[in-house]
N, C-alpha and C positions, 0 to 999 in steps of 0.2 A: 504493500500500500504506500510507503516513503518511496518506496522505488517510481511510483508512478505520480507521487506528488511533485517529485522533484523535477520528472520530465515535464509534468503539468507547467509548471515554472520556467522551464527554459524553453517552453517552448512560447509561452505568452513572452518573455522579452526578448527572445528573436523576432517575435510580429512586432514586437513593439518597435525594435531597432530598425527593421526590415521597413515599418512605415516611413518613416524618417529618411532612413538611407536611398532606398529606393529613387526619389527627387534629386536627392542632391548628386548622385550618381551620374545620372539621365543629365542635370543640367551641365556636369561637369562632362560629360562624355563630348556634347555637343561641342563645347568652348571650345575645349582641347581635342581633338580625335586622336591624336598621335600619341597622347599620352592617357590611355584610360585608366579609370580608377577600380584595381580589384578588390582594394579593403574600404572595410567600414568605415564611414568617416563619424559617425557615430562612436564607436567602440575605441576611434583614434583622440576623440577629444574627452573623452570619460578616461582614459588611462592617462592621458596629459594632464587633467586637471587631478586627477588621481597623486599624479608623482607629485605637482607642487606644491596640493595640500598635506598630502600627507608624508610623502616618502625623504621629499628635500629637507622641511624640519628636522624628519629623524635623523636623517645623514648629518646634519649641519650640527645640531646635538652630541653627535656623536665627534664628531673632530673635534667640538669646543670642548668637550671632557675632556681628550687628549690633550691638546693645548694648554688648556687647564693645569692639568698636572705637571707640566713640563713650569708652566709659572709659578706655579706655589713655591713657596719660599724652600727649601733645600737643606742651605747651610743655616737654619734657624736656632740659635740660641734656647736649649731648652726652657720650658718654662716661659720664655721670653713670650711680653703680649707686643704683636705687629701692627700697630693701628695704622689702618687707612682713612684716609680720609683728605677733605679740600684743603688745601694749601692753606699759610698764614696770610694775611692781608696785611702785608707791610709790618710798621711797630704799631697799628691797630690792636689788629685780635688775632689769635691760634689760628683761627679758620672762619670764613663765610658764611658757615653753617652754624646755627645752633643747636644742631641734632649734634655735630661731631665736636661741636666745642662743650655740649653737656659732655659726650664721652669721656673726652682729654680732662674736664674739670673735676667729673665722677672717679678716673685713674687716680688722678693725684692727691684726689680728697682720701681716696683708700690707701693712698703708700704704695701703689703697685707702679712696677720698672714696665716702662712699653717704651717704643721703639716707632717713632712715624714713619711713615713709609711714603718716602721723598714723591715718589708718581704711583699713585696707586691703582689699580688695573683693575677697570670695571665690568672684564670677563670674571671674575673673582668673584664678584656680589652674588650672593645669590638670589638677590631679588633686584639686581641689577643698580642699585643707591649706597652713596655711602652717608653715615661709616660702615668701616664691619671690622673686625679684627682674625689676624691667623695667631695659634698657638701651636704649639706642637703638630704642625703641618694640619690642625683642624682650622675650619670657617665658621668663624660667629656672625651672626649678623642684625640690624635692629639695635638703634642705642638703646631702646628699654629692655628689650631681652636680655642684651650683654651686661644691663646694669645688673639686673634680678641673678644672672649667669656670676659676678661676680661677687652679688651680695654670700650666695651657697658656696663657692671656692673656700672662700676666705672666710665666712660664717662672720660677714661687716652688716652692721644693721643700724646704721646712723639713727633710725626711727624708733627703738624702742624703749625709748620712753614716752613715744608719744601714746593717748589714748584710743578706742575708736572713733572716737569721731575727728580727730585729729586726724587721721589717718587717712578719711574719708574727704575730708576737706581736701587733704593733702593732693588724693587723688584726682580728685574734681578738678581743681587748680592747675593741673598736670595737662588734664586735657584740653582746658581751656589755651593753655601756653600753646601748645601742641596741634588742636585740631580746630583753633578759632584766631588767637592770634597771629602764628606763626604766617596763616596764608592773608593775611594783612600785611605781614611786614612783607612777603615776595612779590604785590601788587606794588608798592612802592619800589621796591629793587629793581624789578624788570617791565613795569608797564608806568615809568613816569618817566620821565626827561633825564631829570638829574638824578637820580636813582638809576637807572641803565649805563650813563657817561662814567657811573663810578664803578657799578659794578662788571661792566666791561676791562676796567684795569684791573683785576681782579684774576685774569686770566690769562695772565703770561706765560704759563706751560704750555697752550694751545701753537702749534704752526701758524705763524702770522699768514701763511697762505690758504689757511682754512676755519681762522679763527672766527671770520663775519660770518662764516656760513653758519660755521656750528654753536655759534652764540642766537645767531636768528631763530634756530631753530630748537634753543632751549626757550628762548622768549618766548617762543608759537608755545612751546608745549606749556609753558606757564598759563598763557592767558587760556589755552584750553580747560587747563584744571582747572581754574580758579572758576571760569566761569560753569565747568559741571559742580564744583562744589557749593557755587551760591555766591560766592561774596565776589566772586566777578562782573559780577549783575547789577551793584551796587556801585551810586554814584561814589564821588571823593567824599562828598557831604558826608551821606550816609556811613560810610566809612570812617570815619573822621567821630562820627557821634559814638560807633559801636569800637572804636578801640579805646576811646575816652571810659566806656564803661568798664573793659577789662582794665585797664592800668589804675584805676581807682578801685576798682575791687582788690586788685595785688598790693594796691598804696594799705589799704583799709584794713588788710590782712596781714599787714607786717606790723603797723603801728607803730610806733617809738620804739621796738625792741632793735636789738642787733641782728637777731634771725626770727623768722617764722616761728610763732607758738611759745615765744619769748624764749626759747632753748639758753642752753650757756656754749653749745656748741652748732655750726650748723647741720641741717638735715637734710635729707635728698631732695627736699622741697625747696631747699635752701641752692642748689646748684640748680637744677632747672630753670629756677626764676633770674638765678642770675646771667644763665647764659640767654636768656631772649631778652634780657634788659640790655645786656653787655651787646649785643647783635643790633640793636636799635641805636642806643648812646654812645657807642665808639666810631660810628664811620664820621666822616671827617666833613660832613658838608651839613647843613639843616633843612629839616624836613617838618610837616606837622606832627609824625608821630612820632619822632625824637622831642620837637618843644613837649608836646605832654611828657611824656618823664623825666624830662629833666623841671621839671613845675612839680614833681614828685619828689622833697627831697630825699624824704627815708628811700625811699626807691634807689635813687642816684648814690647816696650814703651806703646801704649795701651791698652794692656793684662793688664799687669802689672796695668795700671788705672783703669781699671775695677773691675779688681778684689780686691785693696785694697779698692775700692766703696761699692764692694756686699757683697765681702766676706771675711774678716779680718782676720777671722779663721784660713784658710791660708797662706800657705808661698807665697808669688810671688815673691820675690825678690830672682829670679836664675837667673844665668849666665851660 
């Protein structure tokens, strides 16, 4: 009975192809005569589109794992953490990023040795963004996973003394920095005038003979996101009123202390905040959402703490 089900099946999409081909056959027989067509041109563009969708990914997949391996780090210092991640920005900041400058400020607040990784190869990523780190020839990747990743190593839990709901707050605040502010501050870095002029210097590792191209077309993919996420949708105004409310809620949550929840020391809540304040208040030109925080002064006050903490290197002492 499958014996005849299946003939039942090949026999209906050979009519099915046989309809199809049959025209296209006849029209090409006539155009060409000297060159007649004995295959299906049917079965010929179903195996074509066959290889591209499916067969060329695998293959290409499959070189890039190879490749892959040949890049990972090799002679890696055991133990040693490899952080990748965007370049410094001058005597500014560690990096452009405030994902990868949480990581480097999260590193240092734990004592741990890493090692930046001067160009870093983003066949590596496994979700194709940085940061991510290599250790012992493994790939981490996600500054929040890597943070959690490092809290269980080291058994480091900056947060416990906080209570729950501290905790919860803490969380909250995380996302907010993260999944509301953050693509505020990339609408001014890459879709305003002078926020693009600066963050195009920015990018000196790029081949000057390809660097217009592949800056444009991180800009395109910026304004894409932004505008599937919502806040691209939004005039400057608008903008302008909903970052005023996050950075007053972060002013409102710090208060007169030195850190977050009044601590004596900082907490992981305490490096977050400061790395997207630090990412706002350190580029070198003014903007509207730099005048709000710096009109914030506890804000600007433990920037400034933080960073003479992690990173000395540094200048923090601007006005």
């Amino acid at each position: 009975m499958e014996k005849e089900q299946i003939q039942y099946f090949v026999n209906k999409v050979s009519e099915f192809i046989d309809l199809y081909d049959k025209p296209i056959k006849e029209k090409w027989n006539l155009s060409f005569p000297k060159y007649p067509m004995t295959y299906s041109p049917i079965l010929c563009v179903s195996g074509f589109l066959f290889a591209v969708i499916v067969i060329v990914p695998i293959i290409k997949k499959f070189f890039r794992n190879i490749k892959n391996s040949f890049c990972l780090k090799k002679n890696y210092e055991e133990d040693m953490i490899y952080l990748h991640k965007y370049g410094n920005v001058d005597q500014y900041l560690p990096s452009l990023s405030p994902f990868c400058l949480k990581l480097e400020a999260y590193l240092r607040f734990a004592s741990l040795k890493y090692t930046v990784v001067s160009k870093p190869n983003f066949n590596l990523a496994p979700k194709g963004k940085l940061p991510f780190i290599e250790r012992n020839g493994e790939i981490l990747d996600d500054s929040s996973f890597i943070i959690n990743w490092i809290n269980d190593q080291i058994e480091f839990d900056p947060d416990s003394n906080l209570v729950s709901d501290e905790k919860a707050i803490a969380l909250a605040t995380k996302r907010l920095l993260e999944d509301h502010l953050y693509f505020i501050i990339m609408k001014q870095r890459w879709l305003t005038k002078d926020g693009y002029n600066f963050t195009k210097t920015c990018f000196k590792d790029i081949p000057w003979y390809c660097r217009s191209c592949i800056l444009s077309k991180i800009k395109k993919n910026v304004q894409n996101t932004l505008h599937l996420q919502g806040l691209g949708r939004f005039s400057d105004d608008e903008l302008y009123e909903l970052a005023n409310e996050d950075i007053k809620c972060l002013s409102s949550l710090l208060g007169e202390s030195e850190y977050v929840f009044g601590t004596q020391e900082p907490t992981s809540l305490d490096i977050y905040i400061f790395s997207f304040i630090a990412s706002i208040i350190q580029l070198p030109y003014d903007y509207p959402l730099k005048t709000l925080v710096m009109n914030k002064r506890n804000l600007v006050n433990h920037c400034k703490r933080i960073g003479h903490l992690y990173f000395q290197e540094y200048d923090w002492d601007f006005e």
